[in-house]
C-alpha positions in Angstrom: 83.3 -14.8 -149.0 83.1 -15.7 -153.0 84.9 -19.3 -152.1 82.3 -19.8 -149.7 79.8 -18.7 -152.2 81.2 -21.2 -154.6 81.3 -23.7 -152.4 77.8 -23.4 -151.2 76.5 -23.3 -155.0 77.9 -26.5 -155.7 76.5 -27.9 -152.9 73.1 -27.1 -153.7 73.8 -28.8 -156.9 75.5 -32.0 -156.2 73.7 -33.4 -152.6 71.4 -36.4 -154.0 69.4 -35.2 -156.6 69.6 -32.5 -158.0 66.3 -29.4 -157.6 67.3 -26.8 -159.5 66.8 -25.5 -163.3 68.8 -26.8 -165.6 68.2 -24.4 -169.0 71.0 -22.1 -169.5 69.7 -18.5 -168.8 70.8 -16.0 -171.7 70.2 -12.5 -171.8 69.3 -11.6 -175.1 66.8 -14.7 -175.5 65.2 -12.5 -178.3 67.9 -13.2 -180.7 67.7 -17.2 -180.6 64.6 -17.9 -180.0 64.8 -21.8 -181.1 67.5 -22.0 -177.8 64.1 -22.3 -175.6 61.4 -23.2 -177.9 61.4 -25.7 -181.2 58.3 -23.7 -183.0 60.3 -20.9 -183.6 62.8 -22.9 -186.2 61.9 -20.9 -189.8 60.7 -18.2 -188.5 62.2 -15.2 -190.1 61.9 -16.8 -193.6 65.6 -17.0 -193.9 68.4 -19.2 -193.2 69.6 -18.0 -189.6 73.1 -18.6 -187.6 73.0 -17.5 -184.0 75.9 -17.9 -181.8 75.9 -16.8 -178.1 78.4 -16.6 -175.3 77.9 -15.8 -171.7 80.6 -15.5 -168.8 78.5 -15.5 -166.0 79.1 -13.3 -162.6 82.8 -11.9 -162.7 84.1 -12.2 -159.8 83.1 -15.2 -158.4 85.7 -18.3 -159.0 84.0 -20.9 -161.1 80.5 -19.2 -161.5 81.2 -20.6 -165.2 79.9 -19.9 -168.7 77.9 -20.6 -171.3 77.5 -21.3 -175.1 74.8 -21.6 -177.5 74.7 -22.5 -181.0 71.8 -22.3 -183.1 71.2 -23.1 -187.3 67.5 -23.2 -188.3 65.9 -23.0 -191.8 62.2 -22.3 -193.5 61.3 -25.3 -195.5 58.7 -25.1 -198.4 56.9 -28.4 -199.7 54.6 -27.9 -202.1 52.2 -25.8 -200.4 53.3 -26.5 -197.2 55.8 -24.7 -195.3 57.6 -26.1 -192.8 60.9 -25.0 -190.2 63.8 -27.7 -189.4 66.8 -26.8 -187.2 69.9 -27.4 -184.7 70.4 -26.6 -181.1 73.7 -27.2 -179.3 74.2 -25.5 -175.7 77.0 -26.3 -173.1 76.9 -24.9 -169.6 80.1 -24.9 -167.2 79.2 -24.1 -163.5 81.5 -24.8 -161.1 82.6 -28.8 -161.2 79.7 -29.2 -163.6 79.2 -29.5 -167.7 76.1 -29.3 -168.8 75.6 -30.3 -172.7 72.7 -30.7 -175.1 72.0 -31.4 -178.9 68.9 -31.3 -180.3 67.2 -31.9 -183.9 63.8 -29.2 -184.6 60.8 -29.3 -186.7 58.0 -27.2 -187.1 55.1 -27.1 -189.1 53.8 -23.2 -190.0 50.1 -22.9 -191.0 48.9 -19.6 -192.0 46.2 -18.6 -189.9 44.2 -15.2 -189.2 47.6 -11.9 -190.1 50.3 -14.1 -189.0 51.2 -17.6 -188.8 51.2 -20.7 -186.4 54.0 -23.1 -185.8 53.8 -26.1 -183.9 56.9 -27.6 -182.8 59.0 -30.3 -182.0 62.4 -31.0 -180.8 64.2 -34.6 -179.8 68.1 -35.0 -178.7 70.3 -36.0 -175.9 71.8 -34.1 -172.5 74.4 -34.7 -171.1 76.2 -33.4 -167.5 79.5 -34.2 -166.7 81.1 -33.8 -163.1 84.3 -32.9 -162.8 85.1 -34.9 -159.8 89.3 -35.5 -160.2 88.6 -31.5 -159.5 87.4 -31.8 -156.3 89.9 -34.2 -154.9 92.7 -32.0 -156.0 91.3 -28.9 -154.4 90.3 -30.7 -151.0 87.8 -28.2 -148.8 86.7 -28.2 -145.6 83.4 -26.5 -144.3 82.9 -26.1 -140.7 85.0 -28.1 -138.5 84.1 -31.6 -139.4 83.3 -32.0 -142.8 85.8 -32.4 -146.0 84.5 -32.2 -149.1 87.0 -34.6 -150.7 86.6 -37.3 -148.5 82.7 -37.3 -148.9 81.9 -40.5 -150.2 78.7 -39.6 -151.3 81.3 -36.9 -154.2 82.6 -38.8 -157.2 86.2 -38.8 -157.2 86.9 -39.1 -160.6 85.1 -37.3 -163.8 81.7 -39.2 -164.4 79.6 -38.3 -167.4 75.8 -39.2 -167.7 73.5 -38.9 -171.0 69.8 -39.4 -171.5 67.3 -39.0 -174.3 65.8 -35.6 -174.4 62.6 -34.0 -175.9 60.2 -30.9 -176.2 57.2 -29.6 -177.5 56.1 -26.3 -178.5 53.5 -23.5 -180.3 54.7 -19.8 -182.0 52.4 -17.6 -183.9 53.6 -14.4 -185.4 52.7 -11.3 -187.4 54.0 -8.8 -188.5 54.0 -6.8 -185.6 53.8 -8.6 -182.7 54.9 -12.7 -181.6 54.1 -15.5 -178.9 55.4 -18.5 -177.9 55.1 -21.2 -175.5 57.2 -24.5 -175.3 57.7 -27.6 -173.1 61.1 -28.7 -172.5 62.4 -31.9 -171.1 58.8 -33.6 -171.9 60.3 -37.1 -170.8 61.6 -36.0 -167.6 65.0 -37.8 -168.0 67.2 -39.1 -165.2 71.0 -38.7 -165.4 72.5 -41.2 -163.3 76.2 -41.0 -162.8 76.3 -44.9 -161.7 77.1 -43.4 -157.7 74.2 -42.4 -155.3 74.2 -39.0 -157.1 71.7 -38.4 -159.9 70.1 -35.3 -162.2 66.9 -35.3 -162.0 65.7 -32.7 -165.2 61.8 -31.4 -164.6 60.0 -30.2 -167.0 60.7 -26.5 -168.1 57.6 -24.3 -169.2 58.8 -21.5 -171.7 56.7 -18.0 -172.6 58.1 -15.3 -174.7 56.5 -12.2 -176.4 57.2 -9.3 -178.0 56.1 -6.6 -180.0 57.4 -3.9 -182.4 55.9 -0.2 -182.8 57.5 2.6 -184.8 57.3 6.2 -183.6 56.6 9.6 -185.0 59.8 9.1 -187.1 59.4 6.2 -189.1 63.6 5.1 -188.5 62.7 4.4 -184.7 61.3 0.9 -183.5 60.2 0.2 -180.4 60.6 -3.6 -179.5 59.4 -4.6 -176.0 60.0 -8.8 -174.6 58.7 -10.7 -171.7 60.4 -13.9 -170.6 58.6 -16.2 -168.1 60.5 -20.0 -167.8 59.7 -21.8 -164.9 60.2 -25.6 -163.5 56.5 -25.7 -161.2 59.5 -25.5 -158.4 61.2 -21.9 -159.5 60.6 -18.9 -161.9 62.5 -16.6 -164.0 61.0 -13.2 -165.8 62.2 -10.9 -167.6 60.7 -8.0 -169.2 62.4 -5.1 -170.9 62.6 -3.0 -174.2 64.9 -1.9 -177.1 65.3 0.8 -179.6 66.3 0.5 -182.9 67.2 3.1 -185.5 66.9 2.5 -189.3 67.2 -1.6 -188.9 70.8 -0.5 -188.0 71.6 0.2 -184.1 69.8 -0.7 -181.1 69.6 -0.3 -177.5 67.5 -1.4 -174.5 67.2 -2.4 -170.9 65.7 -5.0 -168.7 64.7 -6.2 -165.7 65.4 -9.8 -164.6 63.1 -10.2 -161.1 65.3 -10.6 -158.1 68.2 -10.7 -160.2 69.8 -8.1 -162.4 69.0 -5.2 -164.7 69.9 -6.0 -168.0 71.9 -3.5 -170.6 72.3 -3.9 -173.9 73.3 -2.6 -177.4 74.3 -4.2 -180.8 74.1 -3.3 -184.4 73.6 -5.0 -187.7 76.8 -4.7 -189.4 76.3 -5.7 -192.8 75.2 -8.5 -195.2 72.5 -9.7 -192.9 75.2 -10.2 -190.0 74.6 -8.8 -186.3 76.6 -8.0 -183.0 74.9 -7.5 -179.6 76.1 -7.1 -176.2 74.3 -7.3 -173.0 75.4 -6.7 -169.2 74.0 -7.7 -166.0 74.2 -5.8 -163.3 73.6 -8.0 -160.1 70.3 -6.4 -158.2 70.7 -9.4 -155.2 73.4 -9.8 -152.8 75.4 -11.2 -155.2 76.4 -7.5 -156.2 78.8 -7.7 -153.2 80.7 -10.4 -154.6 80.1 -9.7 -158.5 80.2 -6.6 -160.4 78.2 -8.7 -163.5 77.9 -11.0 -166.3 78.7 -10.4 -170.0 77.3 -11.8 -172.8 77.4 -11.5 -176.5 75.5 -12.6 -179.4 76.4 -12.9 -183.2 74.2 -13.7 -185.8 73.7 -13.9 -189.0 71.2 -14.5 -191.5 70.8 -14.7 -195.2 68.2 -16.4 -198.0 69.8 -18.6 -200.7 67.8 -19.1 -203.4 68.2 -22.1 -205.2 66.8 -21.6 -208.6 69.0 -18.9 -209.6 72.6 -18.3 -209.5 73.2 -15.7 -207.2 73.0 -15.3 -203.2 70.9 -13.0 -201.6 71.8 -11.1 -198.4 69.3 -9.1 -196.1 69.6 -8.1 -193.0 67.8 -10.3 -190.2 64.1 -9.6 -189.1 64.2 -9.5 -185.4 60.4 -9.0 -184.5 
C-alpha cells in the first residue's frame, strides 16, 4: 500500500504538466515569515537567522523533505527605514528537487500604531527530476504499463531553471500582524527539454496573528491563521500557542483535511530559539503514516555599529 501510494504521488506530479502547488508547506510558518512573503524582511527590528527542516510523512518511502533558510535585516536610510533579505528552500519529493533563491526588499512606512511594508522579492527555481532513478527501480502498474519504459519519463536526471518573482504587503503593531503576498508573479515555465514541463501558478499567501497576555502578565497568548492557495487548491491552518516569560511555548493546530499540528520550543539564550512541531495525519494517510517532524532554529540579535560591543535579545515573535 505505501509503494502504491508513492507511486501514485509521482504520478500526479510528473504526467504533462504539472497542477499541483509547488510552495513547500512548513509547520511553524510563524517563525519565517519572509519563507512565504517578501514584506516581512526587517520586521522584528533585528538581524534574524531562521533555519527549518521538515521530514515529511514517516512512513511512506520517498514522501521526501524539506529545508528552508532564511537571513533578513532592518535597514535605516536617513529617515527611511527599509528591510532587505535571503530566501533559499529545497524540496525532495519522491524523484523530484525542488530549489529556490531569492533576493527581498521592503520598504516600512509608519502608518496609524504600527507599520506598513511593501515588498518585493526576485530570484530563480529550479526542479530537478531524478530520472536515472526511475530506470533503475523499473515499476509496473496494472498489467500493461511499466513505468520505466514510458517514453513520455526522462531517463536520465534533467534539471530546469526559470526567473522567479513576488510581491507582497505586512503591517504590524505591537499586538497584532497581517500579511498578504503574491508568489510566482511571472508564472514561469520549467521545461525539462522532453514533453514534460512545470507549470508554477501563482500562489496567494495570508497570515495573521495576534498576541494577548492573561491575568498573569508571564503568559502570552499567540493565535495564527494560514490561508495559501493557487485559484486551483487551498491550504489553512489556524491554531494557537502559549508562551511563558518570553521563555517556553506550546500550541496546537489544525491543518484542514490534513493534520493536527503539535508543537513546543523555547528560547534558549542570547536571542537563539528551538521549536518543534508534529503532524499527526487527520486523512487516510494516517494508515500509511504515523507523521511528519519538523524543527526550526533561529536566531536573532542587533549589532550596532557605532559602538563597540554586540547586543543580544531574544527574538520578538509577534
Amino acid at each position: 500500500m505505501k509503494k502504491k501510494l508513492g507511486i501514485f504521488l509521482f504520478l500526479t506530479f510528473i504526467s504533462g504538466a504539472v497542477f499541483s502547488q509547488f510552495d513547500a508547506r512548513f509547520s511553524q510558518y510563524m517563525f519565517n515569515n519572509t519563507a512565504h512573503n517578501p514584506a516581512a524582511v526587517g520586521e522584528s527590528g533585528m538581524i534574524d537567522l531562521a533555519l527549518q527542516h521538515r521530514l515529511n510523512w514517516v512512513g511512506i518511502p520517498n514522501a521526501g523533505n524539506t529545508t528552508a533558510l532564511s537571513l533578513n535585516s532592518p535597514l535605516k536610510m536617513e529617515n527611511s527605514l527599509h528591510g532587505l533579505g535571503l530566501s533559499v528552500t529545497m524540496d525532495e519529493f519522491g524523484f523530484l528537487i525542488n530549489q529556490s533563491f531569492h533576493v527581498q526588499y521592503a520598504y516600512k512606512k509608519r502608518l496609524g500604531e504600527g507599520v506598513l511594508s511593501l515588498g518585493l522579492q526576485a530570484g530563480f527555481v529550479s526542479v530537478t527530476f531524478t530520472g536515472d532513478s526511475v530506470a533503475n527501480h523499473p515499476i509496473t502498474i496494472g498489467e500493461f504499463h511499466n513505468i520505466s519504459s514510458d517514453p513520455e519519463i526522462p531517463t536520465t536526471s534533467v534539471v530546469g531553471n526559470e526567473f522567479d518573482a513576488g510581491v507582497g504587503v505586512w503591517y504590524a503593531t505591537k499586538n497584532w500582524y497581517s500579511g498578504l503576498s503574491y508568489l510566482h508573479l511571472n508564472q514561469p515555465t520549467i521545461d525539462w527539454g522532453t514533453n514534460s514541463q512545470v507549470d508554477l501558478f501563482g500562489m496567494i499567501n495570508f497570515t495573521a496573528g495576534y498576541q494577548q497576555k492573561l491575568l498573569n502578565p508571564k503568559y502570552e497568548l499567540k493565535p495564527s491563521l494560514f490561508l495559501r492557495s493557487d485559484f486551483r487548491s487551498f491550504q489553512i491552518e489556524m491554531g494557537s500557542r502559549l508562551e511563558y516569560d518570553n521563555k517556553f511555548w506550546g500550541g496546537m493546530a489544525y491543518r484542514l483535511q490534513d493534520a493536527v499540528v503539535v508543537m513546543a520550543g523555547m528560547n534558549i539564550a542570547g536571542g537563539l530559539s528551538l521549536g518543534y512541531a508534529f503532524d499527526i495525519p487527520a486523512n487516510r494517510l494516517i494508515t500509511s503514516s504515523w507523521g511528519s517532524h519538523e524543527l526550526v532554529l533561529s536566531y536573532s540579535f542587533e549589532y550596532v555599529f557605532t559602538k563597540s560591543k554586540t547586543k543580544y535579545k531574544s527574538i520578538r515573535i509577534l
